[in-house]
C-alpha positions as CSV (number, residue, x, y, z in Angstrom):
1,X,47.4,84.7,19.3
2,X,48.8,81.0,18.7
3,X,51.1,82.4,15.9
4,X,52.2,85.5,18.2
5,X,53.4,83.0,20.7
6,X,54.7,80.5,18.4
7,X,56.8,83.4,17.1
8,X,57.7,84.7,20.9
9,X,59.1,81.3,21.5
10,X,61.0,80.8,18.1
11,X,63.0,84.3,18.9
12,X,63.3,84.2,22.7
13,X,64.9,80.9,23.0
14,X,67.5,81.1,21.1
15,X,68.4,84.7,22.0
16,X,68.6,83.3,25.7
17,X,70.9,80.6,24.1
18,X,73.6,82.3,22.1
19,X,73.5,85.8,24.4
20,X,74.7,83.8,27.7
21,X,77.7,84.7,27.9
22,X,77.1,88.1,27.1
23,X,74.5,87.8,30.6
24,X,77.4,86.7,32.9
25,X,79.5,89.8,31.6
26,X,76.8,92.3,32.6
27,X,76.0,90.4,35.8
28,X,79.9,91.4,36.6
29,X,79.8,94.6,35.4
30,X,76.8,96.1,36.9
31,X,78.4,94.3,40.2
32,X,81.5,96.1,40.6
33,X,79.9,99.4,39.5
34,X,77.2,99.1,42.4
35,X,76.1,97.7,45.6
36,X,73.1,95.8,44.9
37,X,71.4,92.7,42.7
38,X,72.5,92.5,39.2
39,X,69.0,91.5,38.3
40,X,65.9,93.8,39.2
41,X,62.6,92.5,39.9
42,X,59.2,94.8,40.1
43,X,55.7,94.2,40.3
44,X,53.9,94.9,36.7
45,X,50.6,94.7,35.3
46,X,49.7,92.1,32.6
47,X,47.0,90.9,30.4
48,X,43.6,91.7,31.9
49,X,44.9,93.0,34.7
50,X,47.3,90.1,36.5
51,X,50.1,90.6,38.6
52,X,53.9,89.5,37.7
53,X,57.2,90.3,37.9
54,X,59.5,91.1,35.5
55,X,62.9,91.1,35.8
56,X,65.6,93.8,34.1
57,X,69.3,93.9,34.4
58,X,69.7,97.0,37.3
59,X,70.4,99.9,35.9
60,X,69.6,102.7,38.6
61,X,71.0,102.3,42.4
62,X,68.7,100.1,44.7
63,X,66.5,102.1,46.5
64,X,65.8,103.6,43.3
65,X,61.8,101.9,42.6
66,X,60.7,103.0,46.1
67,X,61.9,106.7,45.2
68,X,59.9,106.7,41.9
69,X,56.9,105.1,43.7
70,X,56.5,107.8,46.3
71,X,56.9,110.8,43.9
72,X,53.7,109.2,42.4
73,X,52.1,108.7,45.6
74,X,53.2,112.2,46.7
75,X,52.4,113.9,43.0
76,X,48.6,111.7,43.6
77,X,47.8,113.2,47.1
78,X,48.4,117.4,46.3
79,X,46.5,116.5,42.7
80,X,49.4,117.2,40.3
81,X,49.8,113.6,39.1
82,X,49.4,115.1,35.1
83,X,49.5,112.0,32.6
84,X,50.2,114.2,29.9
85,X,53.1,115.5,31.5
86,X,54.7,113.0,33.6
87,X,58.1,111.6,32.0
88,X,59.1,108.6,33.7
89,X,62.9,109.0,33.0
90,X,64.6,112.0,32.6
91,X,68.1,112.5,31.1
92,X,70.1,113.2,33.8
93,X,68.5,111.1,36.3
94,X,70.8,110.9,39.0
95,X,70.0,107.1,40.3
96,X,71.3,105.7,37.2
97,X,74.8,104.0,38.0
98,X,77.2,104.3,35.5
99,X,76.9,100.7,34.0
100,X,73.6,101.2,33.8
101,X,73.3,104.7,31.3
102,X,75.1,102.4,28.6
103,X,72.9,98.8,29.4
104,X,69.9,101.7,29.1
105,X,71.5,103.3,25.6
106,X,71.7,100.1,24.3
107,X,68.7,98.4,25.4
108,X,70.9,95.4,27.2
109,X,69.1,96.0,30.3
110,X,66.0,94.2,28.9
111,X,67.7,91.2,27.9
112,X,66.4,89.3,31.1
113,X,62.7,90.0,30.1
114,X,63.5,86.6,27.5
115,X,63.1,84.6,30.8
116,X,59.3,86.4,31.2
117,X,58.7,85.8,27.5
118,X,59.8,82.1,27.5
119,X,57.4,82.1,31.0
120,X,54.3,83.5,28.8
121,X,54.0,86.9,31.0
122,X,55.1,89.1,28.0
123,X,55.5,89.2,24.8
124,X,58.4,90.2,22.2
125,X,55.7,92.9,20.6
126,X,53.2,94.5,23.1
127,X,52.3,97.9,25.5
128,X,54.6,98.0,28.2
129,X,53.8,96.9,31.1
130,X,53.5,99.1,33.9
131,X,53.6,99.2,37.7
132,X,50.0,99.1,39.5
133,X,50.4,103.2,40.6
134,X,49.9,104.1,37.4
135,X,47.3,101.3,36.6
136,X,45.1,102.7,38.5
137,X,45.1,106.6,37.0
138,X,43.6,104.6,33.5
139,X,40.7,105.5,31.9
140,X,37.9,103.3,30.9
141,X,40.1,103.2,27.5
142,X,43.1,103.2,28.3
143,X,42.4,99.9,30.3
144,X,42.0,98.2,26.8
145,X,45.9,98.5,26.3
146,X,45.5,95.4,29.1
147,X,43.5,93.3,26.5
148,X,46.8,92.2,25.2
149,X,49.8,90.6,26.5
150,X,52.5,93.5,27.4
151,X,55.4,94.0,25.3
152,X,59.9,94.3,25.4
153,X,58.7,96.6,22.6
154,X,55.6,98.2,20.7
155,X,54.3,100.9,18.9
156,X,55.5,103.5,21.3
157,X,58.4,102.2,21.7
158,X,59.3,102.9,17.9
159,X,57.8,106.2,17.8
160,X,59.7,108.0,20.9
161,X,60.4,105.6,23.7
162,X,61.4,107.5,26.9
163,X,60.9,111.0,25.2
164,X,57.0,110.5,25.2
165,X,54.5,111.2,28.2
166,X,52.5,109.0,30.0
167,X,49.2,109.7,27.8
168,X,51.3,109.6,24.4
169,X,52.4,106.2,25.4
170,X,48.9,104.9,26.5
171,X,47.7,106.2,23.2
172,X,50.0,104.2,20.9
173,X,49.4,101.3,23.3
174,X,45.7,101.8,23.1
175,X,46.0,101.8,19.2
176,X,48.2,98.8,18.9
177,X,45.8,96.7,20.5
178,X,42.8,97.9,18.6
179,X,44.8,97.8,15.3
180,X,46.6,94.7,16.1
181,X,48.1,91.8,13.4
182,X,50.8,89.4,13.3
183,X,52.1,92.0,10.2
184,X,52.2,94.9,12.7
185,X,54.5,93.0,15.5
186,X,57.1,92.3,12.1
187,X,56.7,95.2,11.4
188,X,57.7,96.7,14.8
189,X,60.6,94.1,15.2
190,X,61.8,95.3,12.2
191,X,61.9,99.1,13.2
192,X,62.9,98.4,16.7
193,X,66.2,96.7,15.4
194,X,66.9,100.4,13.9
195,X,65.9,102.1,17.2
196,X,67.8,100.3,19.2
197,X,71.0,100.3,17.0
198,X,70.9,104.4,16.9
199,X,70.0,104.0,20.6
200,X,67.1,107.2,20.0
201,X,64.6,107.9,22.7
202,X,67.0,105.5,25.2
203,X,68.1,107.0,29.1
């Protein structure tokens, strides 16, 4: 674990560094596309189980978090909340903004999650981390994804990003943490590099 944060640091900080500039063209973009923050915050849930923020360039308009929130809450209460169903982001979602389908495509809009590697909330290689709704619908073994520190990206991330369900993710997550090596986090840098340059599984 030393030598997965040594690594985190040795990546993030210079990223932060040289990509800068790039950050203050975003900020303007996403600004005169939308009304609204150029930086989105939400409440995640991190190694065993702690509270933190992380932050994302916005890519959807601003009301956007408490829309998704109560389509859980409502899907919860008439007991049709179906993990291995539910898709998180569809295609055609209409609260993306415009600026925000191509920071999505291209992955841009999680260039501000270096600030929550750098603080030692995430990790470069790790389960996403996921809002507390959804926490809560775990298993007993799908808690164990929480036994390491959450991820920009991770096994699931290579193997179908947005196009897989709830319970395909937490299975890859699940499997990443039991099967986990410094080896397997190079070897999912190395394949996200790929995913992200073809810009598959991304909306």
């Amino acid at each position: 674990m030393f030598a997965k944060r040594v690594l985190d640091l040795l990546i993030s900080i210079p990223l932060l560094i040289v990509l800068s500039p790039l950050w203050l063209m975003i900020v303007l973009w996403i600004k005169a596309d939308s009304k609204g923050p150029a930086v989105f915050r939400q409440e995640r849930v991190g190694r065993n189980g702690a509270l933190f923020t992380i932050y994302k360039f916005r890519t959807m308009v601003p009301n956007a978090d408490a829309v998704m929130k109560e389509k859980i809450e409502q899907l919860k209460k008439e007991g049709k909340f179906d993990p291995d169903n539910f898709i998180f982001q569809d295609k055609d979602d209409p609260r993306i903004t415009k600026s925000g389908r191509f920071l999505r495509k291209s992955s841009l809009d999680e260039l501000p999650q270096l600030l929550n590697i750098i603080n030692g909330t995430m990790s470069i290689v790790g389960p996403r981390p996921e809002v507390p709704e959804i926490v809560d619908q775990y298993t007993h073994e799908q808690r164990h994804r929480l036994d390491m520190p959450p991820g920009v990206t991770g096994l699931a991330q290579v193997n179908g990003r947005s196009e897989l369900t709830l319970t395909e993710t937490l299975k890859y997550d699940v499997e990443y943490v039991q099967n986990w090596r410094l080896g397997l986090d190079l070897n999912i840098l190395w394949k996200t590099v790929f995913i992200v340059l073809k810009g598959k599984g991304a909306y």
